[in-house]
BALOBA-1460 file (C-alpha; in Angstrom, 3 decimals):
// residues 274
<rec num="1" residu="x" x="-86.528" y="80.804" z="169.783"/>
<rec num="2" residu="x" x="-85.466" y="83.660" z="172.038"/>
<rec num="3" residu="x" x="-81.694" y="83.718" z="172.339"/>
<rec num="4" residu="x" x="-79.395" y="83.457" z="168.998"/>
<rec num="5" residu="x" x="-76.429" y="80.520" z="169.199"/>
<rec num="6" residu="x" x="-73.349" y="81.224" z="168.089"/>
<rec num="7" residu="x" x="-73.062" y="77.907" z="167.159"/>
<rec num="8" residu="x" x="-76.202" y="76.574" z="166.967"/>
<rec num="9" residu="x" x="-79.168" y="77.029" z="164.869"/>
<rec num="10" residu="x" x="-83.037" y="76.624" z="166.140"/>
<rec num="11" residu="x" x="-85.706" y="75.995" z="164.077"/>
<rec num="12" residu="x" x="-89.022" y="75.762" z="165.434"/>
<rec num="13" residu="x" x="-92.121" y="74.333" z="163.476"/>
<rec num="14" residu="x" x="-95.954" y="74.201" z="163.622"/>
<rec num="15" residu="x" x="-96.033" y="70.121" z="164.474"/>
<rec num="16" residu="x" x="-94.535" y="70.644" z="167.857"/>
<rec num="17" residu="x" x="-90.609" y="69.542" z="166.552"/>
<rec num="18" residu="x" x="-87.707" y="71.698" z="166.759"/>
<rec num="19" residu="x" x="-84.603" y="71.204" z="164.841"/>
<rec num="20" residu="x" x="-81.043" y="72.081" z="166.504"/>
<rec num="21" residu="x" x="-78.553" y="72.759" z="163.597"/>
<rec num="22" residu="x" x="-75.221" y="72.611" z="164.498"/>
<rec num="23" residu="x" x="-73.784" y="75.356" z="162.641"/>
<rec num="24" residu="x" x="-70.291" y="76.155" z="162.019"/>
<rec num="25" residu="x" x="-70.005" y="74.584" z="158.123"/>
<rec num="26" residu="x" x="-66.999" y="75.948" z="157.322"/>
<rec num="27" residu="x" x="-65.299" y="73.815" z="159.782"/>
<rec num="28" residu="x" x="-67.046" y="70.680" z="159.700"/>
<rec num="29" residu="x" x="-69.123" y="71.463" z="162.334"/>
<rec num="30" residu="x" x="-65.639" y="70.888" z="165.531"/>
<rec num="31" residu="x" x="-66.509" y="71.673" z="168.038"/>
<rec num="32" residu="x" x="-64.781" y="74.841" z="169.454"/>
<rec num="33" residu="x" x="-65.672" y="76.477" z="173.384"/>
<rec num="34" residu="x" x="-69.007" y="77.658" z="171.941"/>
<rec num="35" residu="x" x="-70.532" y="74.247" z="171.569"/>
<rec num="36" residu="x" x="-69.674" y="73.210" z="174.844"/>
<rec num="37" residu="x" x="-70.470" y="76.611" z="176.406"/>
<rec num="38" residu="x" x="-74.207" y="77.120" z="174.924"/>
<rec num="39" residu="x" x="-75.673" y="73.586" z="174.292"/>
<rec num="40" residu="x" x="-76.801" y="72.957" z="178.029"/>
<rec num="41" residu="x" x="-78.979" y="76.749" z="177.107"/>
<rec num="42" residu="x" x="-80.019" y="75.047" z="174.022"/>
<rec num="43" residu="x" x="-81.410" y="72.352" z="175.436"/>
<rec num="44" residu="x" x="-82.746" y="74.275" z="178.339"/>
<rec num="45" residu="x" x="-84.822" y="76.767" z="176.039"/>
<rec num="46" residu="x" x="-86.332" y="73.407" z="174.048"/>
<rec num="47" residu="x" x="-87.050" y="72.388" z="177.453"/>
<rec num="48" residu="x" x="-88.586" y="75.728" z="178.813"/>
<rec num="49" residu="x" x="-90.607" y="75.795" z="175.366"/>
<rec num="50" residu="x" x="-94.306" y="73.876" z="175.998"/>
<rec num="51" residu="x" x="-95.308" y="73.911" z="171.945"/>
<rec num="52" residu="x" x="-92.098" y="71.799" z="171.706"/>
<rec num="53" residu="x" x="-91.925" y="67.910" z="172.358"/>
<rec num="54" residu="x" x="-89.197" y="66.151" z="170.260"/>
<rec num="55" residu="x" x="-86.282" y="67.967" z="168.557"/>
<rec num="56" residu="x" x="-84.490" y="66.812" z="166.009"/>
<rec num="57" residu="x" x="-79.845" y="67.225" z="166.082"/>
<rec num="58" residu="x" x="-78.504" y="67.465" z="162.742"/>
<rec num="59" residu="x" x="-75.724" y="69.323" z="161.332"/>
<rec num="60" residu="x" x="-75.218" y="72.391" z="158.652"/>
<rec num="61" residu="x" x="-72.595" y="71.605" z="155.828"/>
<rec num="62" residu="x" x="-71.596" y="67.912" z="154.371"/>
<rec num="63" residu="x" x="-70.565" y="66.382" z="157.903"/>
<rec num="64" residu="x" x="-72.370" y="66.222" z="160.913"/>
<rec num="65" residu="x" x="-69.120" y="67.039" z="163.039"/>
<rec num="66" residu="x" x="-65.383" y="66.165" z="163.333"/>
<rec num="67" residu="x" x="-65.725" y="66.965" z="167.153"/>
<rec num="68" residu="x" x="-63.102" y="68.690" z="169.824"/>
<rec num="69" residu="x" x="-62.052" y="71.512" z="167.967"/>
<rec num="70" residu="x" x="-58.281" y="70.687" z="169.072"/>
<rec num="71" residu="x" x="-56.534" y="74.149" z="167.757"/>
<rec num="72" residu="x" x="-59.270" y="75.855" z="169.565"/>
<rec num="73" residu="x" x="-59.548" y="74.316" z="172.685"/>
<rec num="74" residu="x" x="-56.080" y="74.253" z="172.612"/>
<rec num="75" residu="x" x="-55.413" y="77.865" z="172.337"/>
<rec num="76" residu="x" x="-57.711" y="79.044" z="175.011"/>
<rec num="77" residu="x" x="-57.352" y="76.010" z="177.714"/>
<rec num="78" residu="x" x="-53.653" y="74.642" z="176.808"/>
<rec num="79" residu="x" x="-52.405" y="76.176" z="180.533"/>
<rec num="80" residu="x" x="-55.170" y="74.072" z="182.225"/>
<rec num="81" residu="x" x="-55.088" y="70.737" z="180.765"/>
<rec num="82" residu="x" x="-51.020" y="71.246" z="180.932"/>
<rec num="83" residu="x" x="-50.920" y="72.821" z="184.332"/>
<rec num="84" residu="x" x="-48.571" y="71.877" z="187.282"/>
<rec num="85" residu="x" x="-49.538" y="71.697" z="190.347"/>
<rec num="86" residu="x" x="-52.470" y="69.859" z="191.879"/>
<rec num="87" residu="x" x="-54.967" y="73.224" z="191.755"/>
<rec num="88" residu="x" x="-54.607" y="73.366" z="188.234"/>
<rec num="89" residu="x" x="-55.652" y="69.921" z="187.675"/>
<rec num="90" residu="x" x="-58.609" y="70.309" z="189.882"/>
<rec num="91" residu="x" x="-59.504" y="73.509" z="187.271"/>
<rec num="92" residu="x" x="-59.364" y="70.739" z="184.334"/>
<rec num="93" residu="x" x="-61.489" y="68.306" z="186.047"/>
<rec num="94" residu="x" x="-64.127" y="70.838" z="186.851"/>
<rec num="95" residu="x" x="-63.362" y="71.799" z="183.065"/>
<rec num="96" residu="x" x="-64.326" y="68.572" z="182.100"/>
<rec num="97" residu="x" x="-67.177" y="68.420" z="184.031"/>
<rec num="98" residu="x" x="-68.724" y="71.542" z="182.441"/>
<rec num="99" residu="x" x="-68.127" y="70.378" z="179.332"/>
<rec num="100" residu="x" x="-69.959" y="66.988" z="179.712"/>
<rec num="101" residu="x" x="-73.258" y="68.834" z="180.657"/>
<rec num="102" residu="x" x="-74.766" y="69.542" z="177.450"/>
<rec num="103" residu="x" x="-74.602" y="66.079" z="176.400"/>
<rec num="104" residu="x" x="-75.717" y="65.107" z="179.611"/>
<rec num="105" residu="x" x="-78.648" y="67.881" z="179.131"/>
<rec num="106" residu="x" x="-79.100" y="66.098" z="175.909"/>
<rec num="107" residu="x" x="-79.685" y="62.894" z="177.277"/>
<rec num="108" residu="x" x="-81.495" y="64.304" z="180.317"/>
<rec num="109" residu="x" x="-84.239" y="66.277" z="178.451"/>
<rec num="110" residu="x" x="-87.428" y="64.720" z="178.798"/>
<rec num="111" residu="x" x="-88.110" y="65.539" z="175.034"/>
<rec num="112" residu="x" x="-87.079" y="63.078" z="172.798"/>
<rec num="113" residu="x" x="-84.379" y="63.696" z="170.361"/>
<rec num="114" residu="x" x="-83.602" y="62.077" z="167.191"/>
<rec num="115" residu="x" x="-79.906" y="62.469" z="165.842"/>
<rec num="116" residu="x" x="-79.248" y="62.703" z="161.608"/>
<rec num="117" residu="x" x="-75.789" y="62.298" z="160.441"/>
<rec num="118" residu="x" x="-74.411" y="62.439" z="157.483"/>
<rec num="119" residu="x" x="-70.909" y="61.870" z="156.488"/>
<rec num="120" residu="x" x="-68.461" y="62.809" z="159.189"/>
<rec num="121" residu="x" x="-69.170" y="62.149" z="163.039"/>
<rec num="122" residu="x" x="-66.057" y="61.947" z="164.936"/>
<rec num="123" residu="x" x="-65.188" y="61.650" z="168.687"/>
<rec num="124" residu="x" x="-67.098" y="64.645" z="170.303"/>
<rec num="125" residu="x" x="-69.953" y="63.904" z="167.325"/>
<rec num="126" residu="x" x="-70.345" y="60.587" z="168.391"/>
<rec num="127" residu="x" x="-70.980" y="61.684" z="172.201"/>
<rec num="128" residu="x" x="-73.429" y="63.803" z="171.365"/>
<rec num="129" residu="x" x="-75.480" y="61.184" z="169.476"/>
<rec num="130" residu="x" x="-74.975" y="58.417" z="171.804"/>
<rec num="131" residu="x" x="-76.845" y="60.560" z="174.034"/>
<rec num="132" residu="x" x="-80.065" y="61.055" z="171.375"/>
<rec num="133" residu="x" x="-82.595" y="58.572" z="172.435"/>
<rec num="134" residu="x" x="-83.065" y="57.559" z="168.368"/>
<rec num="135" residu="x" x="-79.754" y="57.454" z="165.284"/>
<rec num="136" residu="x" x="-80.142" y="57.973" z="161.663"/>
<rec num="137" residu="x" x="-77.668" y="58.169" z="159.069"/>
<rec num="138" residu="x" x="-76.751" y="58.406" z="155.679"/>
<rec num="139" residu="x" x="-74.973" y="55.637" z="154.002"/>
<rec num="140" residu="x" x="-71.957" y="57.530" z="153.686"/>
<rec num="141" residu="x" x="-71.601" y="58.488" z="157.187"/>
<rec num="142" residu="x" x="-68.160" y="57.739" z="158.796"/>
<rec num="143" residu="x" x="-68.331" y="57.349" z="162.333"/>
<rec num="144" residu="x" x="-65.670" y="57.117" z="164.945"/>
<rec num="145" residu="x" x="-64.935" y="56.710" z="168.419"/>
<rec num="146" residu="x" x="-61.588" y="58.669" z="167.664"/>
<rec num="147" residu="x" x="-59.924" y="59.741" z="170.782"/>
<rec num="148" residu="x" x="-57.346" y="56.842" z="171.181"/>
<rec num="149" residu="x" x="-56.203" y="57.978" z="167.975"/>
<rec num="150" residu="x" x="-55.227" y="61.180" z="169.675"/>
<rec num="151" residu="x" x="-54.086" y="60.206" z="172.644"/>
<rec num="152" residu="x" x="-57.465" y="60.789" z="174.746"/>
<rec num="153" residu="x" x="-59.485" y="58.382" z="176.850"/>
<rec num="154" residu="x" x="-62.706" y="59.359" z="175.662"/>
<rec num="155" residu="x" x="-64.698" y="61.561" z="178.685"/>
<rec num="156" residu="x" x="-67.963" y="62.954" z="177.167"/>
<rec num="157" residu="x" x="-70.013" y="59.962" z="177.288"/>
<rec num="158" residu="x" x="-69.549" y="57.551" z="174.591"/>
<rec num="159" residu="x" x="-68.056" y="54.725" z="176.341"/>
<rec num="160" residu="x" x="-70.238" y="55.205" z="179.240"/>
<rec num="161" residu="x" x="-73.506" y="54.957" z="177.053"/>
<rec num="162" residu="x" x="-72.428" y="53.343" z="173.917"/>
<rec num="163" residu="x" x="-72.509" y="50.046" z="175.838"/>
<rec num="164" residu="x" x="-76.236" y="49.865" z="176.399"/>
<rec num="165" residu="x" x="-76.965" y="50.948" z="172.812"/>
<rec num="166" residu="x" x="-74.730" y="48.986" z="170.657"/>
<rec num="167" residu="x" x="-72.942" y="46.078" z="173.625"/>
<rec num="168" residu="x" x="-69.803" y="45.676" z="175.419"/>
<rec num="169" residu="x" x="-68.242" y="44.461" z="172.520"/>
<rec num="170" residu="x" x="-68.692" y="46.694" z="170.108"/>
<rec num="171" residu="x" x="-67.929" y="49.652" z="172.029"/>
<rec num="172" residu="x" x="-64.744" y="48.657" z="172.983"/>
<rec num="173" residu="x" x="-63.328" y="47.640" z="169.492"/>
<rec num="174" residu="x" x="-64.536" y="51.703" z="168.827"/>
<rec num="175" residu="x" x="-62.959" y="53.000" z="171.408"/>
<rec num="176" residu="x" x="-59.215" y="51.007" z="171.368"/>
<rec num="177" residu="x" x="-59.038" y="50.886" z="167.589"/>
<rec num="178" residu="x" x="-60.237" y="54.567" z="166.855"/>
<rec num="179" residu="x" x="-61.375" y="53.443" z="163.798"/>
<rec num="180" residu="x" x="-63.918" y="54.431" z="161.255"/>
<rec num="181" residu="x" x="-67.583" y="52.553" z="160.515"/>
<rec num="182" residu="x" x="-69.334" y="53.509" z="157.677"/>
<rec num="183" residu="x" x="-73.457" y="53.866" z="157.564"/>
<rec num="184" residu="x" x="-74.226" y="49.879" z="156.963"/>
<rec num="185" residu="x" x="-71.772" y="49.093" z="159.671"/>
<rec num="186" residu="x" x="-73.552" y="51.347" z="162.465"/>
<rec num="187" residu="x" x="-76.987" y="50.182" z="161.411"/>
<rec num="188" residu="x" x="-75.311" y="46.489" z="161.307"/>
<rec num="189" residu="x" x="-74.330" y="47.242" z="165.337"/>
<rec num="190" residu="x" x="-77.618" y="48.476" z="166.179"/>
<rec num="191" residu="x" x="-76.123" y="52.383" z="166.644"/>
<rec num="192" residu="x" x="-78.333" y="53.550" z="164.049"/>
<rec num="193" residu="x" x="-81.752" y="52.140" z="163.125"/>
<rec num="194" residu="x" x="-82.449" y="53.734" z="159.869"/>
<rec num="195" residu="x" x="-79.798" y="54.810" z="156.537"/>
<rec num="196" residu="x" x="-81.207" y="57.430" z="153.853"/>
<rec num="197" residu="x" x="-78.977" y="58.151" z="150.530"/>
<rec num="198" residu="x" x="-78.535" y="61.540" z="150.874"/>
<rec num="199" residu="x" x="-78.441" y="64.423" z="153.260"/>
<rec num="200" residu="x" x="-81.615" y="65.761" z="152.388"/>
<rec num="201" residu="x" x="-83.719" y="62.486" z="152.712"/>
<rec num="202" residu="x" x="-81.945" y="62.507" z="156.359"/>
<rec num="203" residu="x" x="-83.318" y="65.043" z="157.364"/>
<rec num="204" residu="x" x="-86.845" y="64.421" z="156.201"/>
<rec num="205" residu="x" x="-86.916" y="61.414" z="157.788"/>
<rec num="206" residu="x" x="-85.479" y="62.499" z="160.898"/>
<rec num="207" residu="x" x="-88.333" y="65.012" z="161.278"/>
<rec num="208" residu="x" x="-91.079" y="62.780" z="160.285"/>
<rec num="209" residu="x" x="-90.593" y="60.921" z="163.224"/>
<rec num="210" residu="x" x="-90.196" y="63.505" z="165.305"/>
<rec num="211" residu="x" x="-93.354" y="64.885" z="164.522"/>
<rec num="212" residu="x" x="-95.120" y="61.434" z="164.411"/>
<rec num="213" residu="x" x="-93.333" y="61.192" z="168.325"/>
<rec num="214" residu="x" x="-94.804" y="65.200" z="169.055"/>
<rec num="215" residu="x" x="-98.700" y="63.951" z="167.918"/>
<rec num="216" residu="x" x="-98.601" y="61.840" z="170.858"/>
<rec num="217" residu="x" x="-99.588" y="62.975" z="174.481"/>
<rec num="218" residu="x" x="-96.687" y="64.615" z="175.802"/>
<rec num="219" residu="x" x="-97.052" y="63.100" z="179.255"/>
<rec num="220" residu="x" x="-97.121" y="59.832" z="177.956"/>
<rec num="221" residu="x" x="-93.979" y="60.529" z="175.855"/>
<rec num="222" residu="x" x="-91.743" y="62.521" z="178.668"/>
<rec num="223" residu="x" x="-92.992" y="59.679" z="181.307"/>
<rec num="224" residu="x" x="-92.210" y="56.448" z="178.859"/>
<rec num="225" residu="x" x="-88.700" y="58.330" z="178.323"/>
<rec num="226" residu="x" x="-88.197" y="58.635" z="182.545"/>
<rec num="227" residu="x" x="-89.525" y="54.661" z="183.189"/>
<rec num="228" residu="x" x="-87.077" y="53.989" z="180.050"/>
<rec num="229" residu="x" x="-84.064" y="55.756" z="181.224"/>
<rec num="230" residu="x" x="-84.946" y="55.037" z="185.014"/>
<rec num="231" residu="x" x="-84.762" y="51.438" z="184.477"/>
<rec num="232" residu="x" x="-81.570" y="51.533" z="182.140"/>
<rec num="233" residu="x" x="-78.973" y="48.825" z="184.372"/>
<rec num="234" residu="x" x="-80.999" y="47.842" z="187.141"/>
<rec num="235" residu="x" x="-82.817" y="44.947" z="187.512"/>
<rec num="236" residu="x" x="-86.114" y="44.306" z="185.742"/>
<rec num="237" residu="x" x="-88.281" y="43.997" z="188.764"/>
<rec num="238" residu="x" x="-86.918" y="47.737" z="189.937"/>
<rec num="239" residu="x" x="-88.005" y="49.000" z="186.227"/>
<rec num="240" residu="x" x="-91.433" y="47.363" z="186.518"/>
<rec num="241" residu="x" x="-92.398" y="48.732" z="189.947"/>
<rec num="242" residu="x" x="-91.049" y="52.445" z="189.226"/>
<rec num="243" residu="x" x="-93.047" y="52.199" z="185.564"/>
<rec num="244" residu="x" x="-96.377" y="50.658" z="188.150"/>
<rec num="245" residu="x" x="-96.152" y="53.953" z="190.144"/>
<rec num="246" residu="x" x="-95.791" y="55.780" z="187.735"/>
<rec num="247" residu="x" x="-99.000" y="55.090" z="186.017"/>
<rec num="248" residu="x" x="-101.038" y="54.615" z="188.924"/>
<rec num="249" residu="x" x="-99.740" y="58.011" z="189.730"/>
<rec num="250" residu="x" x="-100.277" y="59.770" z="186.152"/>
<rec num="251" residu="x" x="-102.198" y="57.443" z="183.658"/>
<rec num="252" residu="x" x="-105.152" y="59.305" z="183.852"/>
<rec num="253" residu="x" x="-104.171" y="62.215" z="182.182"/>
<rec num="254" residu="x" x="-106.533" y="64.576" z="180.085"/>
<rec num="255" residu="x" x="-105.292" y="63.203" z="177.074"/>
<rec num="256" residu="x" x="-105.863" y="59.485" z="178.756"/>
<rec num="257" residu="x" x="-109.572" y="60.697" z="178.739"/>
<rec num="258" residu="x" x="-109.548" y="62.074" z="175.322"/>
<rec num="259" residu="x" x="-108.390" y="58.540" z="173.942"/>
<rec num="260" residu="x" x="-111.064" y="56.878" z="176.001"/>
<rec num="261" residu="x" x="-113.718" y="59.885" z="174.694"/>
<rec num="262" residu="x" x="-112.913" y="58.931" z="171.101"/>
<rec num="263" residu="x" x="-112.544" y="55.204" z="171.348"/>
<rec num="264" residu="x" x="-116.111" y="55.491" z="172.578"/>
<rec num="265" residu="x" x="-116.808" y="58.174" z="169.940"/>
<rec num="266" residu="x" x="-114.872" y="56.155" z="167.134"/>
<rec num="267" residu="x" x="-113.280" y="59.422" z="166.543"/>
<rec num="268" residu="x" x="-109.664" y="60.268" z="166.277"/>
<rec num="269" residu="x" x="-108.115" y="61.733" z="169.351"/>
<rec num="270" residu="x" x="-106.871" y="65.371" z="169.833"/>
<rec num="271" residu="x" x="-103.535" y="65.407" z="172.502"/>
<rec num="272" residu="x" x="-101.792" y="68.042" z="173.866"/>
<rec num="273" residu="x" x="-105.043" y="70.565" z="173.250"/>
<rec num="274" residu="x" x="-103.656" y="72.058" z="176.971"/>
């Protein structure tokens, strides 16, 4: 990749899958003003990139990430989010906002993204998986929805997407109890859909299907993603006509003809050759 992160780490491989590290080990991966700052340029450069069509989020160190770095964020923003008068809390809410747009880039990217956690995701963590379109985990993770604990209504995302992912009711015993869930009881509410024993295994299997998601035509991918997140809360009628134009409008692709070229040939097909 281009530009160096201070807190993140690219990797880029051959099979069309990049891995974003977070990368500040030595503190659990929190998440101090350089997350927030660079992650909507992360995403954008994995988006900019053509040889890349899924990425992978996992984490240097043992946990994934305790989230807000409080001391941090604390020290440099402590006059805005305790100001006085009405123009400084118009300079937190437009603080917040910025901060919510690399998750939202996250979720936005029309590469799909597969999260790997292992052992601590907390509060800011858990925002920025919620917004991965696919959750794995190791059996020791220890996941929380934190910020009640800390006297926070929760504003990256969580409890607006959590719902659709994992139901009404489970997201709000997360977010008014704080409280931890271990691997089994994530995969149990449907938050993640796969456990692996150890870090490493994780991380493996977080890229395999990444790269079994990159061997398929991009188009196809980045346009089943829009139709999927298009049609998220409306009405099923609304989903089925928007996913009907869009295939009358882009089915036949060049990699549509390649499948139909090798079907005929009984060969395999080659995607994303352009």
């Amino acid at each position: 990749m281009k530009t160096n992160f201070e807190f993140f780490e690219i990797v880029e491989r051959e099979d069309g899958v990049a891995i974003v590290f977070l990368n500040r080990p030595d503190k659990r991966n929190a998440m101090n003003w350089s997350f927030w700052r660079d992650l909507p340029d992360v995403v954008h450069e994995i988006n900019s990139n053509q040889k890349i069509r899924s990425f992978v989020v996992a984490a240097r160190g043992k946990s994934f990430s305790t989230g807000l770095d409080l001391d941090s964020f604390f020290q440099e923003f402590g006059s805005v989010v305790q100001g006085t008068y009405g123009d400084d809390r118009k300079k937190f809410y437009e603080l917040i906002l910025r901060m919510q747009k690399g998750i939202n880039a996250v979720y936005d990217s029309p590469k799909p993204s597969v999260a790997a956690v292992q052992k601590h995701c907390i509060g800011g963590g858990l925002d920025l998986i919620s917004a991965c379109d696919i959750r794995y985990a190791t059996y020791d993770a220890s996941i929380s929805l934190r910020e009640a604990k800390v006297a926070i209504v929760a504003d990256m995302g969580s409890i607006n997407r959590l719902p659709s992912i994992i139901g009404q009711g489970n997201t709000r015993e997360l977010a008014y109890t704080g409280k931890d869930i271990d691997g089994e009881e994530a995969l149990r509410m449907g938050l993640v859909s796969k456990l692996f024993k150890d870090q490493d295994q994780l991380l493996e299997g977080a890229i395999a299907t990444a790269s079994e998601i990159a061997a398929n035509p991009r188009i196809v991918v980045e346009g089943t993603k829009e139709v999927m997140n298009y049609s998220e809360g409306k009405p099923l009628a609304v989903g089925l006509n928007y996913v009907a134009v869009w295939n009358s409008s882009f089915m036949d692709s060049r990699d549509f003809r390649e499948a139909m070229k090798a079907f005929k040939d009984r060969k395999r097909p080659e995607y994303n050759k352009n």
